[in-house]
TIVEX-845516 format. One record per residue (C-alpha): residue number from 1; residue in one letter; chain; x negated, y, z negated. Coordinates in steps of 0.25 Angstrom, whole numbers, plus 2048, in hexadecimal, padded with zeros to 3 digits. Each point is the difference from the previous one (the first is absolute). Example, Ala and Ser with C-alpha at 12.3 -4.5 7.8 and 13.67 -1.06 7.14 Angstrom:
REM TIVEX-845516
     i   aa   ch     x     y     z
     1    A    A   7CF   7EE   7E1
     2    S    A   7FA   80E   802
***
This chain:
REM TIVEX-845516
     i   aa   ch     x     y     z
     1    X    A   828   BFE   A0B
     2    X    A   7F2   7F8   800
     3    X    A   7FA   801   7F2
     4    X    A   7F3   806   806
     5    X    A   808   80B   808
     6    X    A   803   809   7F5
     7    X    A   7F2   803   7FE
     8    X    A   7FE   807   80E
     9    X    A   80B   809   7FE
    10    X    A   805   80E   7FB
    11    X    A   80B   806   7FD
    12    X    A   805   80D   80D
    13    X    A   809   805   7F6
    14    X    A   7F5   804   7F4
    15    X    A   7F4   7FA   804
    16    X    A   7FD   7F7   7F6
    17    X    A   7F9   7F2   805
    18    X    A   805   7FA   7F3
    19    X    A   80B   7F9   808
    20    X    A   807   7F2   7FC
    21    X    A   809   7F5   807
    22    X    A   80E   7FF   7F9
    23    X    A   80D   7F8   804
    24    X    A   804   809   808
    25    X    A   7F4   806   806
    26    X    A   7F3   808   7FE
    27    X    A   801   808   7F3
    28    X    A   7F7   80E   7FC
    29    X    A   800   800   7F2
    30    X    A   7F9   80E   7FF
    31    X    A   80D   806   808
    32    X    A   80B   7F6   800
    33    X    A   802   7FF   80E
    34    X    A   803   7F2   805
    35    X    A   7FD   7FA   80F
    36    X    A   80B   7F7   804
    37    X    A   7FD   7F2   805
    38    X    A   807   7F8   809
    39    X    A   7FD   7F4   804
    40    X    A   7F2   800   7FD
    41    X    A   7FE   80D   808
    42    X    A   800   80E   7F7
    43    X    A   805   80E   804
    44    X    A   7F5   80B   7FE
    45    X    A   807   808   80A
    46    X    A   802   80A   7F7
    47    X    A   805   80D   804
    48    X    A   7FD   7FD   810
    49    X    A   7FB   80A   808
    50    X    A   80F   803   80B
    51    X    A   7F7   7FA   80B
    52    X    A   7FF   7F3   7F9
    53    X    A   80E   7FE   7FE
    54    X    A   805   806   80E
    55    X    A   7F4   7F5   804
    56    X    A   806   7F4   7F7
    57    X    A   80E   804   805
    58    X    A   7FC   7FE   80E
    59    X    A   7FA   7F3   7FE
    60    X    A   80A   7F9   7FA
    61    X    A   80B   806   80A
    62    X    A   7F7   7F7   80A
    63    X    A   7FF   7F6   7F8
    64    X    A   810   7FF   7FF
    65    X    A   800   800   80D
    66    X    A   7F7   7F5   805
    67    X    A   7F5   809   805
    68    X    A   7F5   7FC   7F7
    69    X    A   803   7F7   7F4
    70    X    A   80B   7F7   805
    71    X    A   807   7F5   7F6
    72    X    A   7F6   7F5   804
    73    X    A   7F4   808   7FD
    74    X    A   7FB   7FA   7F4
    75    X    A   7FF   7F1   807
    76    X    A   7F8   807   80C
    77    X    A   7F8   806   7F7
    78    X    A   7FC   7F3   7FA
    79    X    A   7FD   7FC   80C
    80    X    A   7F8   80A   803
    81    X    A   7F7   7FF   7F3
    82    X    A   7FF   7F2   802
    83    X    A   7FB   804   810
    84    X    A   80B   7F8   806
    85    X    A   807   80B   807
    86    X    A   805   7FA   80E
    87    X    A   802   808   80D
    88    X    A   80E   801   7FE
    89    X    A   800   808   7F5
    90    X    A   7F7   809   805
    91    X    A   809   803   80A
    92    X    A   80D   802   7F9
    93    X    A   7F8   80D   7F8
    94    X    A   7F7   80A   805
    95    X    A   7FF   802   7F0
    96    X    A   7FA   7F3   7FF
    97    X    A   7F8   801   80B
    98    X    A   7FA   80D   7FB
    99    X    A   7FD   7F9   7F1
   100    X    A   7FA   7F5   808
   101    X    A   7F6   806   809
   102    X    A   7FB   809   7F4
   103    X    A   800   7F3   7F6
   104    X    A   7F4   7FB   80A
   105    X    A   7FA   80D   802
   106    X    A   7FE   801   7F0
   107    X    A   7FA   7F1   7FF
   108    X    A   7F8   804   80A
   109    X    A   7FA   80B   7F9
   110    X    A   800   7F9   7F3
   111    X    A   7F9   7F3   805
   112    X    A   7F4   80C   804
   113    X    A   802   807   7F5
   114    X    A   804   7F7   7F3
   115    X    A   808   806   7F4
   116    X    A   7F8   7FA   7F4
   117    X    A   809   7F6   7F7
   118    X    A   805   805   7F5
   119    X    A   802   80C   804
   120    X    A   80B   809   7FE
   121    X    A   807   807   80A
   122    X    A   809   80B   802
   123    X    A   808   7FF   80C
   124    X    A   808   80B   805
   125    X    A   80D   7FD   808
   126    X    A   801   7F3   7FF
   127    X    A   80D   7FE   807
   128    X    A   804   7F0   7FE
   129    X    A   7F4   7FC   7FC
   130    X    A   7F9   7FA   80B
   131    X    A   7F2   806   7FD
   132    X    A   801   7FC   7F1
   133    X    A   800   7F3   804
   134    X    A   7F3   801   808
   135    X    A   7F9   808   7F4
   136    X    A   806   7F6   7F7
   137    X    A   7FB   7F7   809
   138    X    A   7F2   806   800
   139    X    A   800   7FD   7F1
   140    X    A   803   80F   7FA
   141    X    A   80A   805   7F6
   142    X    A   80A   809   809
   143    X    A   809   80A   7F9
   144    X    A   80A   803   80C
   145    X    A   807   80F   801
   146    X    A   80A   801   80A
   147    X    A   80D   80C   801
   148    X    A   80A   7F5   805
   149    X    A   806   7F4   7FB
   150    X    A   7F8   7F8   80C
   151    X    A   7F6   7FC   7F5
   152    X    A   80B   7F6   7FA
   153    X    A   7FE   7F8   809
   154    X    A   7F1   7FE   800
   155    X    A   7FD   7F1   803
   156    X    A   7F6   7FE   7F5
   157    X    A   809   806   7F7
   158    X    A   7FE   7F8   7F4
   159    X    A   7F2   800   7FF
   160    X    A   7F9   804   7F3
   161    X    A   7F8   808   808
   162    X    A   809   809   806
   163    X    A   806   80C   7F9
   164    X    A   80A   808   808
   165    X    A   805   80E   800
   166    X    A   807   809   807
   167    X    A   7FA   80D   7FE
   168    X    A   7FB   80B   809
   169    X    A   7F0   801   807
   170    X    A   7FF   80F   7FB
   171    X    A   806   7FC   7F1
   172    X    A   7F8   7F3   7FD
   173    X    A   804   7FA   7F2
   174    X    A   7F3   7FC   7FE
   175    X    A   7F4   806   7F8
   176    X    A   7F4   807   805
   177    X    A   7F3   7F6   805
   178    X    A   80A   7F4   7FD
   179    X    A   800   7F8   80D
   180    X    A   7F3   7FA   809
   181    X    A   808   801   80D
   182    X    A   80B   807   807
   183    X    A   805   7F9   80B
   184    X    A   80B   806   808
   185    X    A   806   7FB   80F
   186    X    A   808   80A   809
   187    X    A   808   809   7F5
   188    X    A   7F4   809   7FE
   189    X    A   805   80A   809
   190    X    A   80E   801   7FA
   191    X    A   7FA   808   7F6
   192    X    A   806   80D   7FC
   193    X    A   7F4   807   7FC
   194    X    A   7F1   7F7   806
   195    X    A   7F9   80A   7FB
   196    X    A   806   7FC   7F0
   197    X    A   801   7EF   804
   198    X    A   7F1   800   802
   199    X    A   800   808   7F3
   200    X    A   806   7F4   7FA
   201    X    A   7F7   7F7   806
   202    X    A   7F4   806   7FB
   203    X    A   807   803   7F3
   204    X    A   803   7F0   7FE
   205    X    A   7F3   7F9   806
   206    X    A   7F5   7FD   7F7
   207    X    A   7F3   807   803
   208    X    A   7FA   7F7   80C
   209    X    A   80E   7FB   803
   210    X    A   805   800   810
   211    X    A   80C   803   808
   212    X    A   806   7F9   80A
   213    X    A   80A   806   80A
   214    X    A   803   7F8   80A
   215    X    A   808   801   80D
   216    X    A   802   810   7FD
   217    X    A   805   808   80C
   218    X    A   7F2   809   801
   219    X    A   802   807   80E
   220    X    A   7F1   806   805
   221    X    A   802   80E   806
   222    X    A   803   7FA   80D
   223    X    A   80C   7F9   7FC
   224    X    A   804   808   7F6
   225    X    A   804   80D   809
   226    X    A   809   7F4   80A
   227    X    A   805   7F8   7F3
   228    X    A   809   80A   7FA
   229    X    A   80E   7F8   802
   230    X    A   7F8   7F5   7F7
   231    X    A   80C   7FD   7F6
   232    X    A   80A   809   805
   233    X    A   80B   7F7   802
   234    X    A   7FD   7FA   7F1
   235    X    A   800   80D   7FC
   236    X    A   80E   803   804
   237    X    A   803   7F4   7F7
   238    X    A   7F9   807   7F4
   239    X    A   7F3   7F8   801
   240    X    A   7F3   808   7FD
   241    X    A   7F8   7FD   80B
   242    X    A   7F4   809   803
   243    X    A   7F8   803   80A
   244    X    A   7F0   805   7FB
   245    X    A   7F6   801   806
   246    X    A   7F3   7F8   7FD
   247    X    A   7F9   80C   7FC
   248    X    A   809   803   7F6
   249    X    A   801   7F1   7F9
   250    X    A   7F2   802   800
   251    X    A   7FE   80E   7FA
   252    X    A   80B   7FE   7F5
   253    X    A   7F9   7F3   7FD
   254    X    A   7F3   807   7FE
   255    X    A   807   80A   7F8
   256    X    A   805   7F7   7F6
   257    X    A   7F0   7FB   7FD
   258    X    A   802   7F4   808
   259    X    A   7F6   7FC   80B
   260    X    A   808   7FA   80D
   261    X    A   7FC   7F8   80B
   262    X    A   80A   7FB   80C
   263    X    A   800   7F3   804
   264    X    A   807   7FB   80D
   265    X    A   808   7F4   800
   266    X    A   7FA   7F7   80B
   267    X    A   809   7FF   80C
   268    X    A   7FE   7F4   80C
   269    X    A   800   803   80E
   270    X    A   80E   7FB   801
   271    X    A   805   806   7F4
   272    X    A   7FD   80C   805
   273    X    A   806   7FD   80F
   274    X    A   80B   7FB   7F8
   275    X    A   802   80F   7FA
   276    X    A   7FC   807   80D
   277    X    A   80C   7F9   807
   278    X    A   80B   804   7F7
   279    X    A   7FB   80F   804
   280    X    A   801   7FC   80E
   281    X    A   7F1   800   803
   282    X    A   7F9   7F5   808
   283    X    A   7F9   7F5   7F6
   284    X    A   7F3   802   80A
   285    X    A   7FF   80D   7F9
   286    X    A   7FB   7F8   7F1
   287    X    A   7F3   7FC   807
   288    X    A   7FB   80D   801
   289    X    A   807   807   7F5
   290    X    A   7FB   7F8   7F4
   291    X    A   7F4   807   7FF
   292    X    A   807   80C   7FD
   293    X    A   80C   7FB   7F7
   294    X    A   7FB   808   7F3
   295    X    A   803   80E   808
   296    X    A   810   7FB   804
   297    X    A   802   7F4   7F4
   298    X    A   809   805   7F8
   299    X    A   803   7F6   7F3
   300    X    A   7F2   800   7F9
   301    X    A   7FB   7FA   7F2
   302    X    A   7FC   80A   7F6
   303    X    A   7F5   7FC   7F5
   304    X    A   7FD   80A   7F6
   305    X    A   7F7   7FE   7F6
   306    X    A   7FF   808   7F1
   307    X    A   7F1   803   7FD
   308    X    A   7FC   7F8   7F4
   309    X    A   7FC   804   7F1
   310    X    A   7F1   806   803
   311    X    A   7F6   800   7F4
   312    X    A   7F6   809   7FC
   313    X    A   7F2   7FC   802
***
């Protein structure tokens, strides 16, 4: 546990936010209960909702069978920090593919939108640890919360400016108006209750603090009434994949005091051939279609912004 990390936190057993590091994990001294730690990473799982561990279950099932962390994944994933990911790897997982193409969509959007170093980030679902690196990267202090043991693997592990825990998005371990960013990429939806996780997200920003969720599955009505296999095969699994309507990401946003804005990640002419061609439409088709991508795109950025502390005149 990083010496500045205990500070952040509280306790989901009593409540208390007078917790400590120990040898053997996080400790609450007001209650007694302790957190575990395990290699650097500790457990605040506590009590998980039965999504959360059907969820976790499923994942690592994969995993164990090769179909998303495979053996060699903490070298690719070097690789991939350090951008030298080659074409070879790309095509031996769709899973790498996946964490690639949204790796460029979120330095896209950062390099138009810059986190401010120093500050410290909350990110959601951080899976192996591939957007910790680009906040580390960007100079923030980056407490990671992940449900599986994928965040083990994180490529910047060691880095004092990284603390890791599993812990769920609607049960934070962190205290209200602690954190001056929550940053999430692709998990948001897996939530069991959205209404509650941007609760939490409001609960934990500072006043005038921002969300980013990125490369979120936000289907506008149109493809929300053709979408609804989205995720049904993970599902089967025990993956908690939703399908929710733009509208609905938008109004449980607003009712949690946040102000959202969508933003679209940018798509080439060719990249958006590319996609077209895999539905067994004519790339032609990209030319005239781009100008109404918002209405069909379905993965968008999410920026919500908490109002900040006003002062009386």
């Amino acid at each position: 546990m990083r010496d500045w990390a205990p500070a952040f936190l509280h306790c989901l057993a009593c409540g208390s936010a007078s917790l400590e590091a120990s040898p053997a994990g996080v400790l609450c001294p007001a209650c007694g209960h302790s957190y575990p730690e395990r290699n650097d990473v500790a457990d605040f799982l506590y009590r998980p909702h039965p999504t959360i561990v059907r969820e976790r279950e499923a994942v690592h099932r994969l995993d164990r069978e090769g179909q998303t962390v495979t053996d060699h994944a903490r070298s690719v994933l070097q690789r991939l920090d350090a951008d030298l990911l080659t074409e070879e790897d790309l095509a031996q997982s769709t899973y790498l593919r996946t964490i690639a193409e949204s790796r460029g969509q979120i330095l896209e959007l950062l390099r138009k939108e810059p986190l401010t170093p120093g500050a410290t980030v909350l990110e959601i679902g951080a899976d192996t640890g591939w957007a910790s690196s680009v906040l580390l990267k960007a100079g923030c202090r980056v407490i990671a919360t992940e449900i599986t043991d994928h965040l083990f693997l994180a490529a910047q592990g060691n880095s004092p400016n990284l603390c890791r825990l599993q812990a769920d998005m609607n049960q934070v371990p962190l205290n209200d108006s602690s954190v001056d960013v929550v940053f999430a990429a692709s998990c948001v939806h897996h939530s069991w209750d959205l209404a509650r996780t941007f609760r939490e997200i409001a609960r934990v920003l500072k006043p005038g603090g921002t969300a980013y969720l990125c490369g979120e599955p936000m289907p506008s009505v149109i493809r929300f009434v053709v979408g609804g296999r989205f995720g049904h095969e993970e599902r089967k699994l025990g993956i908690n994949e939703t399908w929710i309507s733009r509208a609905t990401w938008l109004r449980q946003c607003r009712l949690a005091g946040l102000e959202p804005r969508i933003v679209f990640p940018s798509l080439t002419e060719a990249q958006l051939g590319a996609r077209l061609a895999r539905r067994h439409v004519p790339r032609f088709v990209a030319t005239s279609l781009r100008s109404f991508l918002p209405m069909f795109q379905v993965s968008a950025h999410l920026r919500a912004d908490k109002a900040p502390f006003r002062t009386r005149a």
